[in-house]
C-alpha positions as CSV (number, residue, x, y, z in Angstrom):
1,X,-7.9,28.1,-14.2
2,X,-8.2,24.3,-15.1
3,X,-6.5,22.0,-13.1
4,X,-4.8,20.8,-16.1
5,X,-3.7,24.5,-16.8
6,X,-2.7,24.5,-13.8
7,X,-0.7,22.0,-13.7
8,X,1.6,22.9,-16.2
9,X,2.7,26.3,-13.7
10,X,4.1,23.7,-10.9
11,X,7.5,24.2,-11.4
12,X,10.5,24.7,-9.0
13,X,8.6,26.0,-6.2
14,X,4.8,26.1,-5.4
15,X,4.8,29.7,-3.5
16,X,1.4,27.9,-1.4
17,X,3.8,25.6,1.1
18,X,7.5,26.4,-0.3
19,X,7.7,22.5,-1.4
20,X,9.8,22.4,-4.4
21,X,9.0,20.2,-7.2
22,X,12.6,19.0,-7.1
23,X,12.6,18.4,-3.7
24,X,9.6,16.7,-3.1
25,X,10.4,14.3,-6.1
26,X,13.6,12.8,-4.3
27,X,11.9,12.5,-1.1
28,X,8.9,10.2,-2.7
29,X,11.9,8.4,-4.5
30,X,13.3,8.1,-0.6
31,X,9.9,6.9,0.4
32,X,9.4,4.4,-2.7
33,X,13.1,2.9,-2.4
34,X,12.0,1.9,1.2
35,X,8.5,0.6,0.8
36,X,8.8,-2.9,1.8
37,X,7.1,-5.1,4.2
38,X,3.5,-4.6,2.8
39,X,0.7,-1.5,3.6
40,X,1.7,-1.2,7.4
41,X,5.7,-1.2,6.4
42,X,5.0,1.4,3.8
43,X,2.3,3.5,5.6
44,X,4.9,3.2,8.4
45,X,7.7,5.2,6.0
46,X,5.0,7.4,4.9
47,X,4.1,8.6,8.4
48,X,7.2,8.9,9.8
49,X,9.0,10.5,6.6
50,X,6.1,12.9,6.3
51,X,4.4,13.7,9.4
52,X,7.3,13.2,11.7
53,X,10.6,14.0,9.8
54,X,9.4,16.5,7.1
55,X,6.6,18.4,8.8
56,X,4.9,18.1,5.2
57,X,1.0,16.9,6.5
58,X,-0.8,16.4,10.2
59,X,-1.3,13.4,12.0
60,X,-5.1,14.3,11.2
61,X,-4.9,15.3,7.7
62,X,-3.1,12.4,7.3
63,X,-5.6,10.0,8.8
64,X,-7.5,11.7,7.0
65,X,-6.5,10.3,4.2
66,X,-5.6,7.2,5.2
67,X,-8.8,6.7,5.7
68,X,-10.1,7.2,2.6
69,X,-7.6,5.0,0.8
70,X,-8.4,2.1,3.0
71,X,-12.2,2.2,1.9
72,X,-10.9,2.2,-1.9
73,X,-10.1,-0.7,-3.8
74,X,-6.2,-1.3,-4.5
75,X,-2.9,-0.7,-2.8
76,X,-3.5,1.6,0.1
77,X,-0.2,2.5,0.6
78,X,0.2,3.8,-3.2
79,X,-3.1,5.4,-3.2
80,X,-2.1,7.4,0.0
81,X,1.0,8.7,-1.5
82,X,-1.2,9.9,-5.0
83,X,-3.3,11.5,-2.3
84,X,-0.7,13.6,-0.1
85,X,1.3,14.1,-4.0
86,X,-1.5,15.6,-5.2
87,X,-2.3,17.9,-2.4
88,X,0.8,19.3,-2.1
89,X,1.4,19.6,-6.4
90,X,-1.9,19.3,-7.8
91,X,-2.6,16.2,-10.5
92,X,1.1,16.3,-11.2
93,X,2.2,15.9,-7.6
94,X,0.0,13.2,-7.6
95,X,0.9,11.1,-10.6
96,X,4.5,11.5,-9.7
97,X,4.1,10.6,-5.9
98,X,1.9,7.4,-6.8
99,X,4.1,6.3,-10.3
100,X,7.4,6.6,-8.1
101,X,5.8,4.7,-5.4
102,X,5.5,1.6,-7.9
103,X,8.4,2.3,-10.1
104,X,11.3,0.5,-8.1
105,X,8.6,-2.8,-7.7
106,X,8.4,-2.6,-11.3
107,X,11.6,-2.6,-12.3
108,X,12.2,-5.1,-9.4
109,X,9.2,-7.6,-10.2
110,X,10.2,-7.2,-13.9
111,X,14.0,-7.9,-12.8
112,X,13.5,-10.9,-11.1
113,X,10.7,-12.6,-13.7
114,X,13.9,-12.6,-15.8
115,X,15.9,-14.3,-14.0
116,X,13.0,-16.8,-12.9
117,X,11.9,-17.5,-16.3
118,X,15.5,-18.3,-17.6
119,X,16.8,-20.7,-14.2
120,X,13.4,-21.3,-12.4
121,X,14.7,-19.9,-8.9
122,X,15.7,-16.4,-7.2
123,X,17.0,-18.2,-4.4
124,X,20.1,-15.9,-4.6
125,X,18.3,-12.7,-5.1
126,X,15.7,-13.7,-1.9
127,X,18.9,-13.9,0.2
128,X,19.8,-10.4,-0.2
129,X,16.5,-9.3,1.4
130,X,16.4,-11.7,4.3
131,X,17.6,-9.5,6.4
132,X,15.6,-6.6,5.3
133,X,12.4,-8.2,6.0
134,X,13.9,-8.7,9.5
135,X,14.2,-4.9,10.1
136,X,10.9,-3.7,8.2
137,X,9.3,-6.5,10.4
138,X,10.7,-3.5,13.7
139,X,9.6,-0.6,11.6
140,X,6.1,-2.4,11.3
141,X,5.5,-2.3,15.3
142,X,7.1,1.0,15.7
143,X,4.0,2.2,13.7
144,X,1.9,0.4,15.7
145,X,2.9,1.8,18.3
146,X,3.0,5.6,17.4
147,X,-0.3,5.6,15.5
148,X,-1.6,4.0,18.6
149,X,-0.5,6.5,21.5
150,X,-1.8,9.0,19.0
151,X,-5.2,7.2,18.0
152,X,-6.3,5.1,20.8
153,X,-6.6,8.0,24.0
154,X,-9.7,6.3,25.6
155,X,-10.6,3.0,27.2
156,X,-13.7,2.8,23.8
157,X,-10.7,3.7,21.0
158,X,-8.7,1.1,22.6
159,X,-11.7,-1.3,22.8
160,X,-12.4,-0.2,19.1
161,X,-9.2,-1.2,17.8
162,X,-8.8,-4.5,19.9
163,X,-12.3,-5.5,18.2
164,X,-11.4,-4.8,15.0
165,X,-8.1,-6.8,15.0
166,X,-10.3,-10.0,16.7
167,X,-12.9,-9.6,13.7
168,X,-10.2,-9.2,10.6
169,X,-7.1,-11.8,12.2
170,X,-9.3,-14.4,14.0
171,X,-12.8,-14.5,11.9
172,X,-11.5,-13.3,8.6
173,X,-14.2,-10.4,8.4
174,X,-14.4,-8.0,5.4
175,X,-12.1,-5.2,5.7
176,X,-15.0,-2.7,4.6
177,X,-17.5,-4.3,6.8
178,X,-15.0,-3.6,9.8
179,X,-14.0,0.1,8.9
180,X,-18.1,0.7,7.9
181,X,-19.2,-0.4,11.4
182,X,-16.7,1.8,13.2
183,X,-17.2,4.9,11.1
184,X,-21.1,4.1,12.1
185,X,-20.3,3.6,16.1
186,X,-18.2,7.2,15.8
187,X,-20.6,9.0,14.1
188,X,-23.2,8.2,16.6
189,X,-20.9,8.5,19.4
190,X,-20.3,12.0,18.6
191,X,-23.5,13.1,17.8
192,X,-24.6,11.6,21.2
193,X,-21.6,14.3,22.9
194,X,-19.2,11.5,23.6
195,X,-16.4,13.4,24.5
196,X,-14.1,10.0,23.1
197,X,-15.1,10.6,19.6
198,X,-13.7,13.9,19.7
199,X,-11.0,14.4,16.2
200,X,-7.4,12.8,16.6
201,X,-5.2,16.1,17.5
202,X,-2.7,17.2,15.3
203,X,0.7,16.3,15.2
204,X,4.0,17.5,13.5
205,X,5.1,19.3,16.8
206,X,4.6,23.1,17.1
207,X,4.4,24.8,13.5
208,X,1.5,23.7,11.5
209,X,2.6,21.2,8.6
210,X,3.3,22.9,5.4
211,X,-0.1,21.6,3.6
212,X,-2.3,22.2,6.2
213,X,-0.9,25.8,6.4
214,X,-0.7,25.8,2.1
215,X,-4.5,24.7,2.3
216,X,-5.9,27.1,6.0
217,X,-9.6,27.1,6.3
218,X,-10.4,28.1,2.6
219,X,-9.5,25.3,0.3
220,X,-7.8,26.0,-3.2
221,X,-9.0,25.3,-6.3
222,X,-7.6,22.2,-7.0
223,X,-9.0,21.1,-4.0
224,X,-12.6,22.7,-4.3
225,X,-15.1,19.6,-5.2
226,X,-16.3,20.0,-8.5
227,X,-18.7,17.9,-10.6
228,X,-17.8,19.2,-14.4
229,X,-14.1,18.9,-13.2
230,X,-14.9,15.2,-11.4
231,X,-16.4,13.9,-14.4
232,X,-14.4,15.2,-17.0
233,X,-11.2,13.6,-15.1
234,X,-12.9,10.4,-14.4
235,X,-13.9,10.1,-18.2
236,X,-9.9,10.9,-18.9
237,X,-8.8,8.3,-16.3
238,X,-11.3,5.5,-17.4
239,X,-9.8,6.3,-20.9
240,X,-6.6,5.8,-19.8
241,X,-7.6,2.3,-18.5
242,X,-10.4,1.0,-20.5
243,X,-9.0,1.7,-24.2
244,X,-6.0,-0.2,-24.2
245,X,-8.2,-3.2,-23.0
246,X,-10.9,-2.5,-25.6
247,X,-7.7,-2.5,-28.1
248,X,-6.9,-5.9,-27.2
249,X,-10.3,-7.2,-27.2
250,X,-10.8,-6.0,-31.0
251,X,-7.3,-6.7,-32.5
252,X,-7.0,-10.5,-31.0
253,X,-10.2,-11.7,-29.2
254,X,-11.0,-13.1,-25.7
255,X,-9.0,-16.0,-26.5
256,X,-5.8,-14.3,-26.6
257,X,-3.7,-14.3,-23.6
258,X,-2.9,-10.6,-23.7
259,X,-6.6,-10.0,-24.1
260,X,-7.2,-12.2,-21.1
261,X,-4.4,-10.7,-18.9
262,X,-6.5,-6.9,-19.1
263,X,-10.0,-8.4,-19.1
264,X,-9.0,-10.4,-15.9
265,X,-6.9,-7.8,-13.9
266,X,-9.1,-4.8,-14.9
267,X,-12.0,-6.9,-12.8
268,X,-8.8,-7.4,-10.0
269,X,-8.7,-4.2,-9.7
270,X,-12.4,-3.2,-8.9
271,X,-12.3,-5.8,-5.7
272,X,-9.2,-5.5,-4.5
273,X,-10.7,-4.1,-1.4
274,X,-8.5,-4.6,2.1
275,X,-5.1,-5.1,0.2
276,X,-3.2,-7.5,-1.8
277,X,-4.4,-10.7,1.2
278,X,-7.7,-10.0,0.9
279,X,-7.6,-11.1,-3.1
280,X,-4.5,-13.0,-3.8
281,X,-6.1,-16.7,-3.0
282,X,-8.6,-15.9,-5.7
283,X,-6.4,-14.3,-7.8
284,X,-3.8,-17.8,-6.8
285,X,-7.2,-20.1,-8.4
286,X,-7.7,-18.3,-11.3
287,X,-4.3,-18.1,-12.4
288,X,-3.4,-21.3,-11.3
289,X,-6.6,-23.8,-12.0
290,X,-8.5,-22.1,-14.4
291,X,-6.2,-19.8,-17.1
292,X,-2.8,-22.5,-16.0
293,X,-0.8,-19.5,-16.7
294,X,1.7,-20.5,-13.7
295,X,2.1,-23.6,-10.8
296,X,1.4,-23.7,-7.4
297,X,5.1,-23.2,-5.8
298,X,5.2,-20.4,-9.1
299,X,2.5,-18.4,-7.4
300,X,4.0,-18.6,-4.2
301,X,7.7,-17.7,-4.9
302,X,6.2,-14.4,-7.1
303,X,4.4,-13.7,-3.6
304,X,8.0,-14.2,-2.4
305,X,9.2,-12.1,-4.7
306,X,6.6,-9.2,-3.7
307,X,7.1,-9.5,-0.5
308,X,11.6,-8.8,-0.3
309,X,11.3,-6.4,-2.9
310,X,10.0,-2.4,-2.7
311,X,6.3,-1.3,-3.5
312,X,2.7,-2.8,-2.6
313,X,2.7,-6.7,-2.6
314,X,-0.2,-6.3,-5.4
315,X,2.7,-6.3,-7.8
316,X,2.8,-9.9,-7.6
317,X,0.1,-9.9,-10.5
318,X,3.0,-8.2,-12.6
319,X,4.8,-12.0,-12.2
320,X,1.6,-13.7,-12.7
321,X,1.1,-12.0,-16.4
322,X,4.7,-12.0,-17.0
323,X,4.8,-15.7,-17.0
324,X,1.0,-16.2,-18.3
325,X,2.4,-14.6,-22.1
326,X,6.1,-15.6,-21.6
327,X,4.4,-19.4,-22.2
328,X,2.0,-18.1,-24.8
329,X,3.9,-15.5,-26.6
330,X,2.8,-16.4,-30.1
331,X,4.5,-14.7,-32.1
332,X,6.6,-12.3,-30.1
333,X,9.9,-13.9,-28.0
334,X,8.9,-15.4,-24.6
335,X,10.9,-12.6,-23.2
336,X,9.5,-9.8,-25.0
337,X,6.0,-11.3,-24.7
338,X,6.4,-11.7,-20.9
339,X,7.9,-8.3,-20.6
340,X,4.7,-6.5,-22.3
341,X,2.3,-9.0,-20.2
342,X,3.7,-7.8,-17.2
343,X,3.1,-4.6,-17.9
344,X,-0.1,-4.6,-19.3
345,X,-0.8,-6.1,-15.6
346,X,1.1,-3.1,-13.8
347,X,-1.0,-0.8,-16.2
348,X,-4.7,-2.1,-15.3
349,X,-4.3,-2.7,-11.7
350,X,-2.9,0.7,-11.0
351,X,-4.3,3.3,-13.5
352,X,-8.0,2.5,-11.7
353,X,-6.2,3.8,-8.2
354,X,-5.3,7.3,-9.8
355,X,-8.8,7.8,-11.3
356,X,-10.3,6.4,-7.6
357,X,-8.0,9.7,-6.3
358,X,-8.4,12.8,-8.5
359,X,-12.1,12.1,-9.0
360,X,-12.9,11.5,-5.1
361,X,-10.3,12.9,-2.6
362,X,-11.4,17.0,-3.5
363,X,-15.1,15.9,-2.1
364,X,-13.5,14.1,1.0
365,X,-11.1,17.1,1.6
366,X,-14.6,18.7,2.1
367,X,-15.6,16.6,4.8
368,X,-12.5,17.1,7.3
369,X,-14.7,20.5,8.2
370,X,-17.5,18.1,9.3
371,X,-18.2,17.8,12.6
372,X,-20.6,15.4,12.3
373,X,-18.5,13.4,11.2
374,X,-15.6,13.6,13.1
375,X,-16.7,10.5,15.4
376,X,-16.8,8.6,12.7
377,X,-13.6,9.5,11.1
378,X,-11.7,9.0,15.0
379,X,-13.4,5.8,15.4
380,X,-11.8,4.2,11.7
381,X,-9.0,5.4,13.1
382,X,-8.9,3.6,15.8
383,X,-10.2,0.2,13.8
384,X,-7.3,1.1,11.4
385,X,-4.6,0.7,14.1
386,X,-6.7,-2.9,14.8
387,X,-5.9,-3.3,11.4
388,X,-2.6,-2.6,10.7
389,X,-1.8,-4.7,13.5
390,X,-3.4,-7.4,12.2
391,X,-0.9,-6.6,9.2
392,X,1.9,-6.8,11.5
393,X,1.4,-10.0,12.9
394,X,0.5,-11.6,9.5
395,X,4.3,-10.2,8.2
396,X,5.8,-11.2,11.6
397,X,4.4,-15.1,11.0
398,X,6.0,-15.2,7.5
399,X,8.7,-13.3,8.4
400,X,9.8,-15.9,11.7
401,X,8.1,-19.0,10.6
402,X,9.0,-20.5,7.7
403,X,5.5,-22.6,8.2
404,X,1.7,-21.4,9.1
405,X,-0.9,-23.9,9.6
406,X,-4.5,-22.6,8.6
407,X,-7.3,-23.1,11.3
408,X,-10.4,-22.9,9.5
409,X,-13.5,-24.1,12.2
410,X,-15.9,-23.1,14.2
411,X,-16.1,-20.1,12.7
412,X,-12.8,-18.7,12.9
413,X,-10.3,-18.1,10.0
414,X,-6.6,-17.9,11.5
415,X,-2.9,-19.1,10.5
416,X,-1.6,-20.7,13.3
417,X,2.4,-20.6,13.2
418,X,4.1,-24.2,13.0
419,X,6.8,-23.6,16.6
420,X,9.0,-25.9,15.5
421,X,9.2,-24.1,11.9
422,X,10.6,-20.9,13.6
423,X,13.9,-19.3,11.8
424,X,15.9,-18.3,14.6
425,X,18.2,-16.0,12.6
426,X,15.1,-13.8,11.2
427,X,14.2,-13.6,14.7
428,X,17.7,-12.4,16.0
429,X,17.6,-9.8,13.1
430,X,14.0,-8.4,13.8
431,X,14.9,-8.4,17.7
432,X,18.3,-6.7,17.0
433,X,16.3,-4.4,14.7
434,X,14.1,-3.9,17.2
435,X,16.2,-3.0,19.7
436,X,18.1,-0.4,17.5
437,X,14.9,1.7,16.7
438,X,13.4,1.4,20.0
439,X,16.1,1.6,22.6
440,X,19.1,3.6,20.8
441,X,16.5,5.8,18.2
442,X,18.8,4.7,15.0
443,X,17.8,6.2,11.7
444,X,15.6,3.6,9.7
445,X,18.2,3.8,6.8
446,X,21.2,2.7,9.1
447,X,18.9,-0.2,10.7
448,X,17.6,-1.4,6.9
449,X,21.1,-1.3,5.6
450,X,23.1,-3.4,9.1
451,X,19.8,-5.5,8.6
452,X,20.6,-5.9,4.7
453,X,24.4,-6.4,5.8
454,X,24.0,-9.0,8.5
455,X,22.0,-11.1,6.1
456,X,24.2,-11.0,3.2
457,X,26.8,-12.0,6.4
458,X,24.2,-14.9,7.0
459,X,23.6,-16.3,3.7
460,X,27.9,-16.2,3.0
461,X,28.7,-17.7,6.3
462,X,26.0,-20.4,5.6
463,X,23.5,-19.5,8.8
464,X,20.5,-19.3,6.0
């Protein structure tokens, strides 16, 4: 059976893992309502959501996975959630999974461009998330800190990690440079018997996680690598993507701006590599110097806006061409015209991230049965918790500080945070948050919404 016939049987319940469709619909909602604070916030849900709370996938699957997503260009976070939706329901687990994950940021993004376009501030809107950026800035560490007592068991993970943050926070190295080195170092670790480069253990306490028992040791069809099947999905997917921008291209020429919105985030979306930081500053010049589709302060308050509102903070390029044809809407209404620019953005920077997923993740399923390559797969693990650290800090110094100041000699490539530009009521709320995951175990949707509360509290009494 097809995969596409296939997909058209999942239904109520898949019989493999006992996961209704139904079911596993509202908990990606869940997961895609609380996806803020950027990659390590979201993968931070994910994990604890999936793995911990719901038993659904292994630490190692799940790693796994992680992996994989973090060498792809695009929103790692959304690409993830494609991956572990498809595995569970096939193509049509997958789409759902990854298309809730954006859907809130959309409507969010797409919400607040309104209301920016017509009175040229969200100051208001901002307020209402101070104080979630507060708590997501607790769930952040807590992350950190699980993936770490899980990943890091030897003084050579540990030392792993700690290298990779240095290279990535303090000399602004290439994401894929870092994670290709460390699957390098593990692979010939292991293959020299280093008993450190042994695979992460499972997790998801005593009964095996419903995909890994759905999948066992012989994989399922959908999962089976296949070339015919690879290809003829990648030719659907790229499709998908490339017509609508060949459309344009015919029907109104480069110069358009529509044109220009899916010639320029098409190319967005094949170096997008690291997440959102690793592209925005040239995304920032292009918009900004060369195409003059939005200001400066513009550019940063849409990073603003991405940054207090659900979904990966790549959506800021939904603001960017919202504004870019809401001030060159030609014929349309600036409204109308901004509305379909923005989406045309949303649709070329995300469709690419579904065809990266169905077309590659059934040949890296394959290689979890790899020994050989098991070192190298606990090793990016290890760089990966480096990483998302280095995540966590950079949200913590935008969270706390209202200023950074870059350092950029000597080699290193660093925000410093300006002391004196420290907002002491984002810190009280991040400590309080803290204090409420860590030392009383409070659900995470009781902390987000006392977090959301107390800054609403905040902004009425006048404290922000």
């Amino acid at each position: 059976m097809s995969d596409i016939a296939a997909n058209a049987k999942v239904t109520g319940t898949d019989a493999g893992h006992g996961i209704g469709f139904g079911e596993a619909f509202r908990v990606w909602l869940r997961i895609a309502l609380l996806s803020f604070g950027g990659p390590a916030g979201q993968i931070a849900v994910m994990h604890r959501i999936l793995v911990e709370e719901k038993n659904w996938i292994s630490e190692s699957r799940f790693l796994h996975a992680l992996n994989y997503c973090m060498l792809l260009p695009g929103p790692e976070a959304q690409q993830l959630a494609t991956y572990i939706g498809w595995l569970l329901h096939r193509t049509a687990g997958g789409i759902m999974a990854g298309g809730l994950f954006i859907l809130p940021g959309i409507i969010c993004i797409m919400g607040l461009s309104y209301v920016y376009a017509a009175f040229g501030n969200v100051g208001v809107i901002e307020a209402l998330f101070f104080g979630l950026k507060a708590a997501v800035l607790a769930i952040v560490i807590q992350a950190v800190v699980r993936l770490g007592k899980r990943a890091l068991r030897s003084r050579i993970m540990i030392g792993l990690a700690a290298t990779a943050f240095i290279a990535i926070f303090f000399f602004n190295v290439p994401f894929p440079v870092i994670i290709i080195a460390a699957g390098v170092i593990g692979y010939l670790g292991a293959k020299s018997g280093r008993p450190e480069f042994g695979a992460v253990p499972h997790g998801g306490g005593k009964n095996a996680a419903a995909i890994d028992s759905m999948l066992g040791d012989e994989l399922p069809d959908h999962v089976r690598p296949s070339v015919s099947r690879a290809l003829k999905i990648g030719s659907i997917w790229l499709l998908l993507w490339l017509v609508p921008v060949g459309v344009l291209l015919i029907a109104f020429g480069q110069a358009n701006v529509f044109s220009q919105i899916a010639l320029f985030f098409s190319k967005m979306a094949m170096v997008t590599f690291g997440g959102a930081y690793a592209v925005l500053a040239y995304v920032a010049q292009q918009a900004v110097e060369h195409y003059h589709w939005v200001q400066p302060r513009e550019m940063l308050d849409g990073l603003g806006m991405a940054e207090t509102t659900p979904g990966p903070l790549i959506m800021v390029l939904q603001f960017v061409g919202f504004m870019a044809a809401y001030r060159d809407p030609g014929s349309l209404s600036p409204m109308l015209a901004g509305t379909l620019g923005g989406l045309l953005a949303t649709w070329v920077t995300f469709t690419p991230c579904f065809l990266w997923i169905f077309m590659g993740a059934p040949f890296i399923e394959t290689l979890r049965g790899n020994k050989g390559l098991a070192g190298a797969l606990t090793a990016i693990t290890a760089a990966v918790v480096g990483v998302i650290l280095n995540l966590s800090i950079w949200f913590a110094l935008h969270t706390i500080f209202r200023e950074t100041l870059p350092m950029r000699s000597f080699g290193f490539s660093f925000d410093m945070p300006v002391w004196a530009s420290i907002d002491f009521a984002a810190l009280a709320l991040a400590v309080a948050a803290a204090i409420a995951i860590f030392r009383f175990n409070m659900g995470m949707l009781t902390v987000l919404s006392g977090a959301c509360a107390a800054g609403v509290a905040l902004r009425i009494s006048g404290v922000i």
